[in-house]
C-alpha positions in Angstrom: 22.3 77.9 -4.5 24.1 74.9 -5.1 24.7 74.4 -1.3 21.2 74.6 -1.0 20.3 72.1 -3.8 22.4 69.5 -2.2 21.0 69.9 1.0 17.6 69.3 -0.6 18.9 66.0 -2.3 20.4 65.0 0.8 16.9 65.3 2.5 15.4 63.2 0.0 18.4 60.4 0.0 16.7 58.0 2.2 13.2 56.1 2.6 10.3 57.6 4.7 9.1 56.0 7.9 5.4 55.6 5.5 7.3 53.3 2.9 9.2 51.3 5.0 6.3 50.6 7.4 4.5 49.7 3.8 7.6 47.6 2.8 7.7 45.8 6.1 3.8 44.8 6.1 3.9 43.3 2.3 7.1 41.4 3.5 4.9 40.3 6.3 2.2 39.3 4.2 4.2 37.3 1.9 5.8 35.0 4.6 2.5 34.6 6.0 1.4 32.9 3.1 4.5 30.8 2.8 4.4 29.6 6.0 0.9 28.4 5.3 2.2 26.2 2.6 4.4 24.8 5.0 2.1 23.9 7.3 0.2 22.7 4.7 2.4 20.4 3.0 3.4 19.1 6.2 0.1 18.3 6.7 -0.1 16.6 3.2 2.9 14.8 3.8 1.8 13.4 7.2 -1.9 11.9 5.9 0.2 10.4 2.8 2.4 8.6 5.5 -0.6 7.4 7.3 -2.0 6.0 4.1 1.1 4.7 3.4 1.5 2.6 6.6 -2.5 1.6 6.2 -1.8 0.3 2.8 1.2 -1.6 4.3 -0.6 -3.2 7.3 -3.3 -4.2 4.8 -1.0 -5.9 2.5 0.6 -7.5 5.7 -2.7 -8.6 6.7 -3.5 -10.1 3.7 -0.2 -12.4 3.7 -0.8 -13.5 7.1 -4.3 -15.0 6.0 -2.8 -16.5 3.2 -0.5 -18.5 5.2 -2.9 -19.3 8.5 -6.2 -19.0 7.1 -7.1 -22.5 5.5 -5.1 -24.9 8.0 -3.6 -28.0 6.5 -5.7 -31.1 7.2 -4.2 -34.3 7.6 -2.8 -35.1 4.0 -1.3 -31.8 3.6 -4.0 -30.4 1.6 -5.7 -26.9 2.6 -8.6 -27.7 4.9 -11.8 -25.2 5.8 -11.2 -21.9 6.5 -11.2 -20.8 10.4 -12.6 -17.6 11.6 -9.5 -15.6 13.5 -10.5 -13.2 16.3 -8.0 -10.7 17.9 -5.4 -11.6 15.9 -2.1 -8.9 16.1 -0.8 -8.0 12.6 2.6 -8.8 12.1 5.0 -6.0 12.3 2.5 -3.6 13.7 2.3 -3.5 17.5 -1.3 -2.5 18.7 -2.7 -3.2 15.4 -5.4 -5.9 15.7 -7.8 -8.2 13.1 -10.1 -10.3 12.9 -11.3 -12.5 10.0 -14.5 -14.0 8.5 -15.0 -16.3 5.4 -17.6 -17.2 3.2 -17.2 -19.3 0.1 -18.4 -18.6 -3.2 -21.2 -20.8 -4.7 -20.1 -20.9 -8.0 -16.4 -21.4 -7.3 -15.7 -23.4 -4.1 -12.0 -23.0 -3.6 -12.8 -19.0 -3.6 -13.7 -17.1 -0.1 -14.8 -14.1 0.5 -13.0 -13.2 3.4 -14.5 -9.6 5.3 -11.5 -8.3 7.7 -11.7 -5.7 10.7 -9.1 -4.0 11.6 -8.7 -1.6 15.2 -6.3 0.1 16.9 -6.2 2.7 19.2 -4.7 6.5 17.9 -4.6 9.4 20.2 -6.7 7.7 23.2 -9.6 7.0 20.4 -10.5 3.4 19.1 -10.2 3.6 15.2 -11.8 0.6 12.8 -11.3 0.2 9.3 -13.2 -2.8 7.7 -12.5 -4.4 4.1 -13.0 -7.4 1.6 -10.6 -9.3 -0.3 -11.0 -12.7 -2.0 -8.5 -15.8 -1.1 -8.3 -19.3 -3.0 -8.3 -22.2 -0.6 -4.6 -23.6 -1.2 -1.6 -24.6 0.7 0.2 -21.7 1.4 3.1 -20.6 -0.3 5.3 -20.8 2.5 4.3 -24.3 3.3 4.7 -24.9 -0.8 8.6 -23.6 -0.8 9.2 -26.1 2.6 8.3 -28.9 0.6 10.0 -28.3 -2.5 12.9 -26.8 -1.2 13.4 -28.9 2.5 11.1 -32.5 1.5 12.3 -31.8 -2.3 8.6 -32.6 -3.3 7.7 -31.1 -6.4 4.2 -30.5 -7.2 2.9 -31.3 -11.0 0.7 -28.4 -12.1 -2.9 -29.1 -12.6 -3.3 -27.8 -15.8 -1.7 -28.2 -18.5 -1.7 -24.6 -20.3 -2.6 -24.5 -24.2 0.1 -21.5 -25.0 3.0 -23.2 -26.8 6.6 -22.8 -25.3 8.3 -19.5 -26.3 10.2 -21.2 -29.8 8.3 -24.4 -29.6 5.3 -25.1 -32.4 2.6 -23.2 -33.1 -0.7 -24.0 -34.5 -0.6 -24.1 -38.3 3.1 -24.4 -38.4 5.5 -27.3 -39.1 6.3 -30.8 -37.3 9.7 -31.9 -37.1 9.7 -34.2 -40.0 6.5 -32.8 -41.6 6.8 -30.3 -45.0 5.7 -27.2 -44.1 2.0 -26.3 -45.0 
C-alpha cells in the first residue's frame, strides 16, 4: 500500500503539459506588453530630441539675426533692417531661413520679425514658420569689439531711479543731514 501511495505522489510530482502551456502564454503576454513600452518610450524619447534640436536651431536663429539683421550704417549705429533670404543656420547643415521685418508704430526701434524655416527630412520638404520681436541696436558682438578691442565704453541712456544696493533711499538720511 505504501508502495503504491508513492507511486501515486510520484505521478503527481511534476507540472502538466495544460499548465505549462498556460504558464508559457501569460509569460508571453506579459513581455508583449513590455516590449510595447519600449517601443514606446523610444519613440517618446526620439520626438523629445527632435524638439530639442528645433528649439536649439530656433534659439540659433534668433542670435544670428541679432547680430546680421540691422547692419551698421556709417557712424556705427544700427541701420534699417534688411530682409535675408536663404540664409543657412549656423551649426545646422541643410537647415535654411529666411527673414522679414516690420516695425512697430508705436515703438520704432521694435521689429516684428516673421522667420521661415525649411529643411528637407526623409526626402520631404518640412517648414516651420514663427515670430519673435528684435530691438534695432548694435549688436552685442559688435558692442564687446568696441569695448573690449577700441576700449570704447558706452554711457547708458538712462539713468535708472533704483538706488545702489547700500546707497540712499528715499525718506532716509544725507550724509551730513539728521535723520528724519
Amino acid at each position: 500500500m505504501k508502495r503504491a501511495l508513492r507511486k501515486t505522489r510520484a505521478a503527481r510530482a511534476g507540472f502538466t503539459l495544460i499548465e505549462v502551456l498556460v504558464s508559457l502564454a501569460i509569460l508571453l503576454f506579459g513581455m508583449t506588453a513590455v516590449l510595447g513600452l519600449f517601443t514606446f518610450g523610444a519613440a517618446l524619447s526620439r520626438s523629445a530630441h527632435l524638439r530639442t534640436v528645433g528649439s536649439s536651431a530656433a534659439d540659433a536663429v534668433v542670435a544670428d539675426l541679432q547680430e546680421t539683421l540691422f547692419p551698421l550704417d556709417a557712424q556705427g549705429e544700427a541701420g534699417e533692417p534688411r530682409k535675408l533670404e536663404e540664409r543657412e543656420v549656423p551649426g545646422y547643415p541643410g537647415l535654411v531661413y529666411s527673414a522679414s521685418s516690420s516695425p512697430n508704430p508705436d515703438r520704432p526701434i521694435e521689429y516684428k520679425v516673421v522667420v521661415r524655416m525649411h529643411w528637407t527630412s526623409g526626402g520631404v520638404e518640412r517648414e516651420r514658420v514663427f515670430t519673435t520681436l528684435l530691438l534695432r541696436e548694435v549688436p552685442f558682438g559688435e558692442r564687446l569689439r568696441r569695448r573690449f578691442v577700441e576700449g570704447v565704453h558706452e554711457q547708458p541712456q538712462e539713468q535708472s531711479q533704483i538706488p545702489a544696493a547700500g546707497g540712499p533711499t528715499p525718506g532716509s538720511a544725507q550724509p551730513g543731514q539728521p535723520p528724519r
